[in-house]
C-alpha positions in Angstrom: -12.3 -14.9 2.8 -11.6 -18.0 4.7 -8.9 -20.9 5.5 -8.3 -23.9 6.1 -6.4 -24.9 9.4 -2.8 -25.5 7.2 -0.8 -25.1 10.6 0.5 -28.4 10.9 -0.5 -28.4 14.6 -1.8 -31.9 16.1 -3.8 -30.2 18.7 -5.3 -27.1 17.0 -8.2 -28.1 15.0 -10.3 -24.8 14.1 -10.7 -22.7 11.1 -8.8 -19.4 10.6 -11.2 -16.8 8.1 -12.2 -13.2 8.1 -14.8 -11.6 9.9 -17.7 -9.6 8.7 -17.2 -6.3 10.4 -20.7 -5.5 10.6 -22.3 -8.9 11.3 -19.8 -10.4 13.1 -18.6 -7.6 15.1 -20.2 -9.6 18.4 -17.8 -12.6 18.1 -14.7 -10.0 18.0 -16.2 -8.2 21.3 -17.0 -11.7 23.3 -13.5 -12.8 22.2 -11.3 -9.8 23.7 -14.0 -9.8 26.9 -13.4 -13.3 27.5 -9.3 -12.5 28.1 -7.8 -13.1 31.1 -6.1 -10.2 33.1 -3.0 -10.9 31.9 -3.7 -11.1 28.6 -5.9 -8.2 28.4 -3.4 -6.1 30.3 -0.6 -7.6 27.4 -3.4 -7.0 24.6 -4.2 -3.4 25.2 -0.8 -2.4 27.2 -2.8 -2.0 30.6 -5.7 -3.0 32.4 -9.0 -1.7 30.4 -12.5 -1.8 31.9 -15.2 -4.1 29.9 -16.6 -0.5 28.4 -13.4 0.1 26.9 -13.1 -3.0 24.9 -16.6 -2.9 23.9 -15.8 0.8 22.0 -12.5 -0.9 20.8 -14.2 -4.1 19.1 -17.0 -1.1 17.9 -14.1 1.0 16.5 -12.2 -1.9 14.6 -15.9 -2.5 13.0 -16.0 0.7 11.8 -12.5 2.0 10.7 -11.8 -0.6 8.2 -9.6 -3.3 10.5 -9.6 -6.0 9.3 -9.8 -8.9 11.6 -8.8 -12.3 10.8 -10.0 -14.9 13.6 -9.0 -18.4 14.7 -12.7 -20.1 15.6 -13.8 -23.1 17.2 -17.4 -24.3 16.5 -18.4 -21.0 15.7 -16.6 -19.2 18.6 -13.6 -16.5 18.1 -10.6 -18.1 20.0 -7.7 -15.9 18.8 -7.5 -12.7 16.5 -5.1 -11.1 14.3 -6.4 -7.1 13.7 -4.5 -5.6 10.1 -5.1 -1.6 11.3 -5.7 0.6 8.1 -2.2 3.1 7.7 -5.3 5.7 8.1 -5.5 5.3 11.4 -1.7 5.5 12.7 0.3 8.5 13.0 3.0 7.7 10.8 0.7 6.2 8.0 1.9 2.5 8.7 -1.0 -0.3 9.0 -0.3 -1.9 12.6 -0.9 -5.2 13.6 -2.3 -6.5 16.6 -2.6 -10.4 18.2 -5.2 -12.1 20.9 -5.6 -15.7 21.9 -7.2 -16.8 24.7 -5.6 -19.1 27.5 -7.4 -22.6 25.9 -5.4 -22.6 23.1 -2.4 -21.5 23.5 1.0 -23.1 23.0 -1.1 -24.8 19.6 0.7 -22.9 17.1 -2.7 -20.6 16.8 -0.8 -17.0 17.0 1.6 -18.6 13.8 -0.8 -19.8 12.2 -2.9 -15.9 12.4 0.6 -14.3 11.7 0.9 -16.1 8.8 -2.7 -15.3 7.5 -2.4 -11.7 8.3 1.0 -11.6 6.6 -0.8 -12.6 3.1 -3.7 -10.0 3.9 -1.3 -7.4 3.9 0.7 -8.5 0.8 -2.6 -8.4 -1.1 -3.6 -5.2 0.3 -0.1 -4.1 -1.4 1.5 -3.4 2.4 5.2 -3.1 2.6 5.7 -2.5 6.1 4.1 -3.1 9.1 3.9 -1.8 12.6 3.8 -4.0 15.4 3.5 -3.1 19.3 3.1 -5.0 22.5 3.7 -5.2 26.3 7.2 -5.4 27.5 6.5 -8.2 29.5 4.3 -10.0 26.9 7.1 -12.7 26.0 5.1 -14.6 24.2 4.3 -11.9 21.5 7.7 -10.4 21.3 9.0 -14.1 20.4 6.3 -14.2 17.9 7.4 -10.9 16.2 11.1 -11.8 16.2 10.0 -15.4 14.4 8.4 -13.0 11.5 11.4 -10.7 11.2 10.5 -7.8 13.4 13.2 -5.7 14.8 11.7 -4.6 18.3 12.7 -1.8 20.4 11.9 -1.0 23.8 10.3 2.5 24.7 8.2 3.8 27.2 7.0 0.9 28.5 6.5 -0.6 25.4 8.4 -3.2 22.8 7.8 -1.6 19.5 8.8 -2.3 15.7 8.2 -2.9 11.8 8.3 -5.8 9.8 9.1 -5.9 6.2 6.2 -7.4 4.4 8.4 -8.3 1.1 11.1 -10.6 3.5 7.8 -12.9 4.9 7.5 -16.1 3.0 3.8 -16.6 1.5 1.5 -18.9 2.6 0.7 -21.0 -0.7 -2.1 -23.0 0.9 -3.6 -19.9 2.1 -3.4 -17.6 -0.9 -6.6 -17.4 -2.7 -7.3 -19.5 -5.8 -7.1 -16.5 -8.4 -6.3 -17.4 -12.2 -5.2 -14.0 -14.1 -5.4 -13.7 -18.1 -2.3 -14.8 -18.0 -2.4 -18.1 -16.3 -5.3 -19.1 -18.6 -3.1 -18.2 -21.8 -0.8 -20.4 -19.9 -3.1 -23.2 -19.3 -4.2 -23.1 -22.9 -1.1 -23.5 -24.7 -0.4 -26.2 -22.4 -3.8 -28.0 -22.9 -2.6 -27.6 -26.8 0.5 -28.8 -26.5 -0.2 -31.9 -24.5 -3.3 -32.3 -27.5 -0.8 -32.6 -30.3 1.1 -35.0 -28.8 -1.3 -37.2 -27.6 -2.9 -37.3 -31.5 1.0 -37.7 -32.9 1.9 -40.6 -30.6 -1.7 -42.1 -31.7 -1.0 -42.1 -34.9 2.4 -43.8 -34.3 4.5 -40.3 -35.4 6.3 -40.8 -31.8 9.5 -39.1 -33.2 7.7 -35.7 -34.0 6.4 -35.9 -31.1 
């Protein structure tokens, strides 16, 4: 699935969509490589080596993450990971964030928060889990703008956020019609018929 960039933001001017696991899984890896220490020491809650994100990006490919990334002319910029509930310990999906030092302070990590949030709302997710470095500000004031209630705990800044509470994204939400909607659309198509032949005819008071 893929966006449009509906941020709002001046200055950000990619495209947000989902990644292929399989054929895409290179993007994902050059992405996380490409962090700076700092943010691949807030990222992964302490310094890894390049082998280490290498079997990470590998891992997400095969587990079932789903990774929805922020690109600019073809290249991965920023990444929100939605973590099956398979793979946690207490069954709930956990989230993760990424985006590299060029564009930051554009409104990328919102604009991926968002995204993700509607990902997990289709998948039928109620709650998820979110964890990051206690010193990464920046992703702790992110959380709190999406309603998570952090906690502080071995070194870490950990917490859930309630799916239901997160307002939708309706540019962002796929075009789907249900049986419903076309019943809808049909009774208004007649409706808006009849008139038009009764005001034709000059019978504007039935109408």
């Amino acid at each position: 699935m893929s966006y449009r960039d509906f941020s709002g933001s001046r200055v950000a001017k990619g495209v947000v969509r989902t990644l292929r696991p399989q054929d895409e899984l290179r993007l994902l890896r050059e992405h996380l490589l490409r962090l700076d220490h700092e943010s691949r020491h807030d990222r992964f809650h302490g310094f890894m080596d390049d082998s280490f994100v290498e079997r990470y990006a590998e891992k997400c490919a095969d587990d079932g993450t789903l990774i929805i990334a922020y690109l600019e002319d073809g290249v991965v910029r920023g990444a929100a990971e939605l973590h099956p509930p398979e793979t946690s310990l207490d069954l709930l999906p956990e989230i993760a964030f990424s985006v590299e030092d060029s564009v930051r302070r554009q409104g990328v990590g919102s604009l991926l928060f968002r995204k993700l949030i509607d990902e997990a709302c289709a998948k039928g997710y109620r709650f998820l889990r979110i964890t990051t470095g206690a010193q990464n500000d920046a992703m702790r004031a992110l959380a709190n703008k999406f309603g998570a209630h952090l906690t502080f705990r071995y070194g870490e800044s950990t917490g859930t956020i309630d799916v239901k509470e997160q307002p939708r994204s309706e540019l962002a939400r796929p075009a789907i019609i249900t049986p419903v909607d076309a019943v809808r659309a049909v009774l208004h198509f007649n409706r808006a018929y009849w008139k038009f032949l009764l005001q034709l005819y000059g019978w504007k008071q039935i109408a």
